[in-house]
C-alpha positions in Angstrom: 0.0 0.0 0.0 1.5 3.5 -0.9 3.2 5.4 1.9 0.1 8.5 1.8 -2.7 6.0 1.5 -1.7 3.9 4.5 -1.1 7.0 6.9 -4.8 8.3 5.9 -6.2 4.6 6.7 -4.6 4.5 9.9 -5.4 8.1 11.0 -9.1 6.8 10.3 -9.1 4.0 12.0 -7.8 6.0 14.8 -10.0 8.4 15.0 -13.6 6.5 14.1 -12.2 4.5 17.4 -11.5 6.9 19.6 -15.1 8.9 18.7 -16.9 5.7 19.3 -14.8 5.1 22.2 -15.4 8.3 23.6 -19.1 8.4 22.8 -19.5 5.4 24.4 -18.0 6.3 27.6 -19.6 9.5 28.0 -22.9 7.7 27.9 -21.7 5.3 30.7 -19.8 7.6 32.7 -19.9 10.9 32.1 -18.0 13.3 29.6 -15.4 11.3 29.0 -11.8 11.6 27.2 -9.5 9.0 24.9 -6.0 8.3 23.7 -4.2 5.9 21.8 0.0 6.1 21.7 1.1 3.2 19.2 3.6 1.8 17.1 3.5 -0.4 13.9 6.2 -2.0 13.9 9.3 -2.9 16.3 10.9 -0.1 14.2 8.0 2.6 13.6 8.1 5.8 15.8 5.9 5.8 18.6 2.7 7.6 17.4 0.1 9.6 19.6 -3.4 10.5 19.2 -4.7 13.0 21.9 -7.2 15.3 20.5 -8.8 16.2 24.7 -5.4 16.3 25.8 -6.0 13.6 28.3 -2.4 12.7 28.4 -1.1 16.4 29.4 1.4 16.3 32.5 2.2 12.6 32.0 5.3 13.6 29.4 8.0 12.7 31.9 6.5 9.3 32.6 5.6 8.8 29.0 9.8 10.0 27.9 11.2 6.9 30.8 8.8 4.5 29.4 9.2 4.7 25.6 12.1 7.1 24.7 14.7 6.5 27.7 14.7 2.8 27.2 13.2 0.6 23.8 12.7 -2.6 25.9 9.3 -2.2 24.6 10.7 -2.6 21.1 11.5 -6.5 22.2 9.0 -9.1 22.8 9.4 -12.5 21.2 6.4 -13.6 21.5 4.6 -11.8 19.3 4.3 -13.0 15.3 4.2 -9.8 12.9 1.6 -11.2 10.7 -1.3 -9.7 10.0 -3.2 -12.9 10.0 -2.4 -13.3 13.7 -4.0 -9.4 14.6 -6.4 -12.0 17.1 -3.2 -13.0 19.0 -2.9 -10.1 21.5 -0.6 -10.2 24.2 -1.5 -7.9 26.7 1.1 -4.9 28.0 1.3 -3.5 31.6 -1.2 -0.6 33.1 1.1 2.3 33.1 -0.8 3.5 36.8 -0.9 7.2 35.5 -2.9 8.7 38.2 -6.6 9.4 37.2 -6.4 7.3 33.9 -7.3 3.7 32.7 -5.7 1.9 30.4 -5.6 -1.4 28.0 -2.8 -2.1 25.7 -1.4 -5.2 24.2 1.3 -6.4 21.2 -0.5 -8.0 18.0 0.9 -8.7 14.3 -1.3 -6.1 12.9 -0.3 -3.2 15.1 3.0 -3.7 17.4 2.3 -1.9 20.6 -1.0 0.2 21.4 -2.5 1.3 24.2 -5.4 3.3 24.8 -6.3 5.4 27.8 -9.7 7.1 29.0 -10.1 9.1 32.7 -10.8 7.4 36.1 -14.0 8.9 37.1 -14.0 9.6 40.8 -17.8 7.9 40.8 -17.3 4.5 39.3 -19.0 1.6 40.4 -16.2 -0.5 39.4 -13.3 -0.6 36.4 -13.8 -3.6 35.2 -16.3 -3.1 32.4 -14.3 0.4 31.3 -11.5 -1.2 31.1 -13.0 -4.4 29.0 -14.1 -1.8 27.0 -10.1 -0.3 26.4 -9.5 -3.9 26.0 -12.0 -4.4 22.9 -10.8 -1.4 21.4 -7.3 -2.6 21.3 -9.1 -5.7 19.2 -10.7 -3.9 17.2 -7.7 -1.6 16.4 -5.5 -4.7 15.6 -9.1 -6.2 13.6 -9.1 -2.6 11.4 -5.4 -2.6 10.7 -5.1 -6.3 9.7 -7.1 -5.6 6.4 -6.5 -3.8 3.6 -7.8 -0.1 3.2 -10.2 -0.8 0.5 -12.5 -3.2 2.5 -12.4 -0.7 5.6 -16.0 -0.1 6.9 -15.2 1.8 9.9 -18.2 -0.4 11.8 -15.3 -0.4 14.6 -16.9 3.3 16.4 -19.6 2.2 16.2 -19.4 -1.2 17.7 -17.4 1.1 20.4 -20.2 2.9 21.0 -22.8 0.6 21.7 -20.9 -1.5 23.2 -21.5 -0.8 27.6 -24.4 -4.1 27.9 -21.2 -6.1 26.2 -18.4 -4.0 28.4 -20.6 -5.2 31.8 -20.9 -8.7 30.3 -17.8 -9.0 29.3 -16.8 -8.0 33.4 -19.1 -10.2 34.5 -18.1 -13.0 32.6 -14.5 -12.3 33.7 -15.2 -12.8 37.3 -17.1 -15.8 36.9 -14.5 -17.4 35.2 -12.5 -16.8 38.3 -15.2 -17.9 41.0 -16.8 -20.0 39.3 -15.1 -21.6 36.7 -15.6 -22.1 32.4 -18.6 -24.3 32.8 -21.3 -22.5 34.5 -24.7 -23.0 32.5 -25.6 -19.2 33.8 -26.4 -17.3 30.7 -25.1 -13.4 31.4 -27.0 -11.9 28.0 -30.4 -12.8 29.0 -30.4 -11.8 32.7 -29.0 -8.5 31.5 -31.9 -7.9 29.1 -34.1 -8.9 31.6 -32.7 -6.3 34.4 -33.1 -4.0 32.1 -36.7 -4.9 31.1 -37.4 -5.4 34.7 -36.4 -2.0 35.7 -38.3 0.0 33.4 -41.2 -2.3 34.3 -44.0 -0.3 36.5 -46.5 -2.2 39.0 -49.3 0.2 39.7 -47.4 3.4 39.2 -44.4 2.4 41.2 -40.7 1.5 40.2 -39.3 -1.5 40.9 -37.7 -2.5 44.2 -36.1 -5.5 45.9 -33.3 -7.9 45.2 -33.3 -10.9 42.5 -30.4 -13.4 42.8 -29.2 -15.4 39.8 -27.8 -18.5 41.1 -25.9 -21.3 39.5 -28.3 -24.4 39.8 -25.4 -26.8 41.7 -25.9 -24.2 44.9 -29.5 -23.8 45.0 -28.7 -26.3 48.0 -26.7 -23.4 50.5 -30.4 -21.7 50.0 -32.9 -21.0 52.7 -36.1 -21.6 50.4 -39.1 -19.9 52.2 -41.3 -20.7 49.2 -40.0 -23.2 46.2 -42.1 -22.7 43.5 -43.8 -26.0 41.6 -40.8 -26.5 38.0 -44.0 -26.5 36.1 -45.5 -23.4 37.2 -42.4 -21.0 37.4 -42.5 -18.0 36.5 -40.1 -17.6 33.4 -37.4 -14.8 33.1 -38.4 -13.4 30.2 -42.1 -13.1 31.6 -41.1 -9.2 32.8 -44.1 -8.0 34.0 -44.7 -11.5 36.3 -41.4 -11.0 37.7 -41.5 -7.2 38.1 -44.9 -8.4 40.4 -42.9 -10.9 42.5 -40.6 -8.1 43.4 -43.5 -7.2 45.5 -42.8 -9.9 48.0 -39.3 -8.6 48.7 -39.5 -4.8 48.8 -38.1 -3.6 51.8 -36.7 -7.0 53.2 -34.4 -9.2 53.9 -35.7 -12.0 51.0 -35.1 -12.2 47.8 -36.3 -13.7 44.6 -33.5 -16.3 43.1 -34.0 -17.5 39.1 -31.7 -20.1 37.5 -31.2 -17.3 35.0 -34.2 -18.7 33.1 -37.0 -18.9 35.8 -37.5 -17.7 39.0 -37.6 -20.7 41.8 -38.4 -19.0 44.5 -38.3 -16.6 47.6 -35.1 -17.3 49.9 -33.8 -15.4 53.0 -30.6 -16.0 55.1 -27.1 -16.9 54.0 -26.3 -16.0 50.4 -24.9 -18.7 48.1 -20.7 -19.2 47.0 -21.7 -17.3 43.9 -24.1 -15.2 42.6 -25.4 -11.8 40.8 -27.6 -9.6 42.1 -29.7 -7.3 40.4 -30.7 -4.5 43.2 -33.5 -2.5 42.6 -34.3 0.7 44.2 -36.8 2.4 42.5 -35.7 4.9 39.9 -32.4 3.1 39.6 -30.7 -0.3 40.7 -27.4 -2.1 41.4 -25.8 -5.5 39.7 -23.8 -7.3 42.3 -21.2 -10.4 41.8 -20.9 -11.6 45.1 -20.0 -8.7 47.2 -18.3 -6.9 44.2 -20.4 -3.9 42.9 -20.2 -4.1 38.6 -22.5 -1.3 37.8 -25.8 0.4 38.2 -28.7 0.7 35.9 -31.5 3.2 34.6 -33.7 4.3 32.1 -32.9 1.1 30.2 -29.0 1.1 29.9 -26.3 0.2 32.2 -24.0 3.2 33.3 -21.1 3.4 36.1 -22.4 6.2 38.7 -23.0 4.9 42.5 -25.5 7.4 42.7 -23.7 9.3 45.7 -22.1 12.2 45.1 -18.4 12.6 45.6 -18.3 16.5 45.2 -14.6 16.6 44.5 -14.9 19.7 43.2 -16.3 21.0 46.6 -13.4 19.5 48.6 -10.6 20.8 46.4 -12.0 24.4 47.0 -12.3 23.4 50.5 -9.0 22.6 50.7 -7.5 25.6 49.0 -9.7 27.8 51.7 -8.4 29.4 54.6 -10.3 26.6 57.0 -7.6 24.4 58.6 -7.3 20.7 57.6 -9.4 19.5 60.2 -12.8 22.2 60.2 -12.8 21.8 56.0 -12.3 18.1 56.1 -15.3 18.0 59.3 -17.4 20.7 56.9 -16.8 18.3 53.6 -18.3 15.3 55.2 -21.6 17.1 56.8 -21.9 18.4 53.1 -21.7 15.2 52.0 -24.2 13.0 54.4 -26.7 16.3 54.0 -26.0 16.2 49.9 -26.4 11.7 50.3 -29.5 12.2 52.4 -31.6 14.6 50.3 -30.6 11.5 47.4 -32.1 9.3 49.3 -35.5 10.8 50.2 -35.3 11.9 46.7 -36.0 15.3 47.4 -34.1 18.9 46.4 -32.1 21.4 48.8 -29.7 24.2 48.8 -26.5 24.3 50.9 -24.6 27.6 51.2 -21.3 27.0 52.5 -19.9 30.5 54.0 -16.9 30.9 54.1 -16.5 34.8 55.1 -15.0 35.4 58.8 -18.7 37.0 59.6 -21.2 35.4 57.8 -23.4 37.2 55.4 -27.1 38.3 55.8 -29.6 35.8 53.9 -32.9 37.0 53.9 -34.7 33.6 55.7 -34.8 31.9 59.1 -32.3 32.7 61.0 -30.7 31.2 63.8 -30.1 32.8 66.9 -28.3 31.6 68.7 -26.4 29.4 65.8 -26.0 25.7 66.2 -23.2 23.5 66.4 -22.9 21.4 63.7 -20.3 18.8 65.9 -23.3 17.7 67.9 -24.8 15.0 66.5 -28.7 15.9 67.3 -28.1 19.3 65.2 -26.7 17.6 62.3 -29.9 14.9 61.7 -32.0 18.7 62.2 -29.9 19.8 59.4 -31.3 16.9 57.5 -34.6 17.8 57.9 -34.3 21.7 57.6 -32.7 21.2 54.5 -36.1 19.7 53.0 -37.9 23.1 53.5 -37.8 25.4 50.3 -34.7 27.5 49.8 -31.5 26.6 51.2 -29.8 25.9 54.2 -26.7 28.5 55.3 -23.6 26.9 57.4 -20.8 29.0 58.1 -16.8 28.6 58.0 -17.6 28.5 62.3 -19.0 25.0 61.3 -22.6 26.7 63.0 -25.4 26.5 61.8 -26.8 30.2 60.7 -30.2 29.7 58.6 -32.6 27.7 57.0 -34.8 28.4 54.1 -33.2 31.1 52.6 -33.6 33.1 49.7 -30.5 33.4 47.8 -30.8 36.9 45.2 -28.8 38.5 42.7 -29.0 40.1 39.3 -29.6 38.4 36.1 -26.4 37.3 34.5 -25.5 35.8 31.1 -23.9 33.0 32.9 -27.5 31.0 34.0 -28.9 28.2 32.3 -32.4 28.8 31.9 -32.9 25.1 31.6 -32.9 24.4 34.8 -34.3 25.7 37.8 -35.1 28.4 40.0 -32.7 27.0 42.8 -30.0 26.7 40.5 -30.2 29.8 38.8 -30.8 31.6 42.4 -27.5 29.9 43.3 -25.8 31.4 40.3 -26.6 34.9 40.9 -26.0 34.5 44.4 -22.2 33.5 44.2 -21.6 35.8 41.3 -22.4 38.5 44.0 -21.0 37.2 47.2 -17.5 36.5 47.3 -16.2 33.4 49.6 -19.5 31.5 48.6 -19.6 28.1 47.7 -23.7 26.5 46.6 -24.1 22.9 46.6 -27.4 22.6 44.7 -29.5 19.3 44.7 -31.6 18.5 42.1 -34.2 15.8 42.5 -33.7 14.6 38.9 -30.2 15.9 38.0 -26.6 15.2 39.1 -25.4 17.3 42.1 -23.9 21.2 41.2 -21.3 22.9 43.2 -21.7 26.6 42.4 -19.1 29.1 43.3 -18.5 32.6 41.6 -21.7 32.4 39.6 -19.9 28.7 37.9 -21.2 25.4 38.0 -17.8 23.8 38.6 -19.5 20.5 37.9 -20.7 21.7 34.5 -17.3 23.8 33.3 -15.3 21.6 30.4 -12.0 22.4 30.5 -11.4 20.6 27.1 -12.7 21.0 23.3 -15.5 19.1 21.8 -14.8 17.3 18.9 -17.3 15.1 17.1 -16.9 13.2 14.1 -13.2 14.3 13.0 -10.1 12.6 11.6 -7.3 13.6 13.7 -3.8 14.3 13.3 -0.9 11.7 14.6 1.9 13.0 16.5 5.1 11.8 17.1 5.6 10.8 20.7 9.1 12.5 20.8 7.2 15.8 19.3 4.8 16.0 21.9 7.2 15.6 24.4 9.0 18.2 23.1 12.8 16.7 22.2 
C-alpha cells in the first residue's frame, strides 16, 4: 500500500475508534476523554493520538517509558503477521494517576494502548477497562485488512458496546469464581434487568433484590417458598417477575432464578456465587458476590453509585483558609446532607460560607447558631434542608439559617434550563465572594456553584465530534 494511502487509513481508524470510544464512555460515565500512543512495527516511531489532551502532564512518565529505554521494542512472543492481529498479548497498566488503560502487542499493530479518565464515581473498572480492551481488538481487527475493504463499523461497535463491556466483566469474574462451565447465561439476565427495571406495578418503580444462582448451589439456600418446575414464572415473563418483586420490597428476601426462571423466595445466607440485580426504584445495582459491577437506569447500564463525591467542593475546600481539620469535618456534613436529600429523593440548597462573619440571607435565622459537631443538630440539618430554599452553614462549622432566599441580578452566565434553585445559586455566588452552593436536584446530578460557575458543569477541554485527527510523534509532543 503507498506510503500516503496507509497513513490516511490508519489516521481513520484512529480516529472513528477513539469517537466511538469516547461516545460510548460519555454515555456510561460521564463526559469522558480517549488516547491511543502506538507503534507499527518494532521499528516505527511511537505515534500519539490526543485530541482532549487527556495525556497532558504525564510527558516525563511517558519519555522513561518509551524514549529513555526501547525494551518495549523486544518481545518475542509476538508473530508480525497480520493474520495473527487476534493473538494479542497484553502490556502492563502504566498506573498514571486518574487514567485507565488497556494495551497489548499483535501482528497487525505492534504496541497500542489506549487510555480514557478514572471517574472519581465508578462503580467498578472492570467493564471500562473491557471496553479499552476491545478497542485494542478492534484496532488490531481494522489494521489487519487492507484499506479498500475498511467499513469503519469499529466506532460504532465502540459505541454501543457498555451491555457487552458489563458482560464482558461479568463473565470475567465468573471465570475466576466460578469456573468455564457454569450454564448461567449473562446476555439474557442482563436484558431482563433491564426490562425489569423499566417495568412499572401500579405506578411504582421497581424495588427488591433478585439473585441469579448457578443451579449446583440452589442447596446453600434457605427456600421460604419453592415454587412448583411447572409453574415457574419464566425470566423473560417481565411483567410477572416485576410483580414478584413485590414480595421482597423492603426485606431481607429475595427472589432467586436459574437465570431462566425464577424458583423461589429465599432469606438468610447467600450462596458461593451469585449476581444480584438491586433494585431501588428509579435506579438499581448488579452485584457479583459482594463486588459492585455497575448500576442501571432508564434502560441502559452506566457506572455512577449514585452518591455524590463532590470533589470539586473539597478541592475548593482545601485551597480555603479553614484548617485541615474544620474543612475536612465541613466536607463530610456536606456530604451526608448532599447523600441524604438522594435518598429521600427530594431537592435542597446548601450555602457554605466561608467569610469570617457570615453574610445576611434574607430567611430563618438562627439565633443563637447551632453547632454542627453535635450530632442531634446535624440529623436537624437533614430535615431543615427539605424546607424550600437553602440551608446556610458557616466557615464557624454553626449553623446560621434555614430556608433562605439566595438573590442577585440576572447574569449571562444562567442556564435557563434548569431551575429556580439553581439559577438563584448562580446569581448569588456571582455577587457574594467566599460563597460556595451545593445545589440538589431531585432529577439531575449534584452542582457545586461558586462565583456564579457550576464547577461541575465547566469543560475544561474542546468538543470534537466526528473528525479525523492528526498523529503526533511521541518524541514531538514531548517536546525533544
Amino acid at each position: 500500500m503507498d506510503g500516503q494511502i496507509r497513513q490516511s487509513f490508519v489516521r481513520r481508524c484512529v480516529s472513528d475508534i477513539l469517537n466511538g470510544l469516547r461516545d460510548g464512555l460519555t454515555h456510561f460515565s460521564g463526559m469522558s476523554r480517549v488516547a491511543v500512543i502506538f507503534a507499527l512495527r518494532p521499528d516505527s516511531p511511537m505515534l500519539l493520538c490526543d485530541p482532549q489532551n487527556l495525556l497532558k502532564g504525564h510527558e516525563p512518565i511517558f519519555k522513561n517509558l518509551y524514549l529513555d529505554t526501547q525494551k518495549w521494542r523486544v518481545n518475542d512472543k509476538v508473530q508480525l503477521d497480520r493474520k495473527h492481529y487476534a493473538e494479542i498479548i497484553p502490556v502492563k497498566d502504566p498506573g498514571l494517576a486518574g487514567l485507565l488503560s488497556n494495551g497489548g502487542y499483535s501482528g497487525s499493530v505492534f504496541f497500542q494502548q489506549w487510555f480514557t479518565e478514572h471517574h472519581p464515581d465508578l462503580c467498578a473498572t472492570g467493564p471500562t477497562e473491557c471496553w479499552l480492551e476491545h478497542a485494542v481488538w478492534r484496532f488490531a481487527h481494522d489494521l489487519a485488512n487492507d484499506a479498500e475493504i475498511y467499513t469503519g463499523i469499529s466506532g460504532y461497535f465502540l459505541k454501543e458496546y457498555a451491555t457487552h463491556a458489563v458482560r464482558d466483566h461479568i463473565v470475567d469474574l465468573m471465570n475466576v469464581l466460578l469456573g468455564w462451565d457454569s450454564p448461567v447465561r449473562v446476555y439474557p439476565i442482563l436484558d431482563a434487568v433491564l426490562m425489569i427495571s423499566e417495568t412499572q406495578e401500579e405506578g411504582a418503580w421497581s424495588e427488591g433484590r433478585l439473585l441469579f444462582v448457578d443451579p449446583c448451589m440452589l442447596d446453600q439456600l434457605n427456600f421460604l417458598v419453592k415454587f412448583q418446575k411447572a409453574l415457574r414464572p419464566q425470566l423473560i415473563n417481565y411483567k410477572h417477575v416485576r410483580k414478584l418483586l413485590l414480595t421482597v420490597e423492603q426485606s431481607e428476601r429475595f427472589l432467586v432464578s436459574d437465570g431462566q426462571a425464577i424458583l423461589g423466595i429465599c432469606d438468610g445466607a447467600l450462596p458461593s456465587f451469585f449476581i444480584c440485580a438491586d433494585f431501588r426504584g428509579g435506579h438499581g445495582f448488579l452485584w457479583v458476590n459482594q463486588t459492585q459491577v455497575c448500576s442501571f437506569a432508564d434502560g441502559k447500564f452506566n457506572s455512577t453509585t449514585y452518591r455524590a463525591k463532590l470533589v470539586q467542593l473539597e478541592e475548593l475546600l482545601l485551597e480555603s483558609n479553614l484548617n485541615r481539620f474544620d474543612g475536612y469535618f465541613l466536607f463530610k456534613v456536606v456530604v451526608d446532607l448532599v447523600q441524604h436529600a438522594q435518598r429521600r429523593k427530594h431537592g435542597c440548597g446548601i450555602v457554605i460560607d466561608l467569610n469570617e462573619q457570615p453574610v445576611r440571607i434574607s430567611g430563618q435565622s438562627l439565633s443563637p447558631s447551632l453547632d454542627l459537631h453535635d450530632s442531634n443538630t446535624l440529623e436537624l440539618a437533614k430535615s431543615l434542608a427539605k424546607v424550600d430554599g437553602a440551608i446556610h452553614i458557616g466557615a464557624d462549622l454553626h449553623i446560621h439559617g434555614f430556608s433562605c432566599l439566595l438573590d442577585g441580578r440576572a447574569f449571562e452566565g444562567e442556564d435557563l434550563a434548569r431551575g429556580a434553585r439553581y439559577n438563584s445559586a448562580l446569581r448569588f455566588t456571582a455577587e457574594h465572594p467566599r460563597i460556595i452552593v451545593v445545589v440538589v436536584s431531585s432529577d439531575r446530578p449534584v452542582s457545586v456553584i461558586y462565583q456564579g460557575m457550576d464547577l461541575q458543569g465547566v469543560c475544561a477541554w474542546p468538543q470534537q465530534y466526528g473528525c479525523v485527527y492528526h498523529l503526533d510523534r511521541l518524541d514531538y509532543w514531548i517536546g525533544l
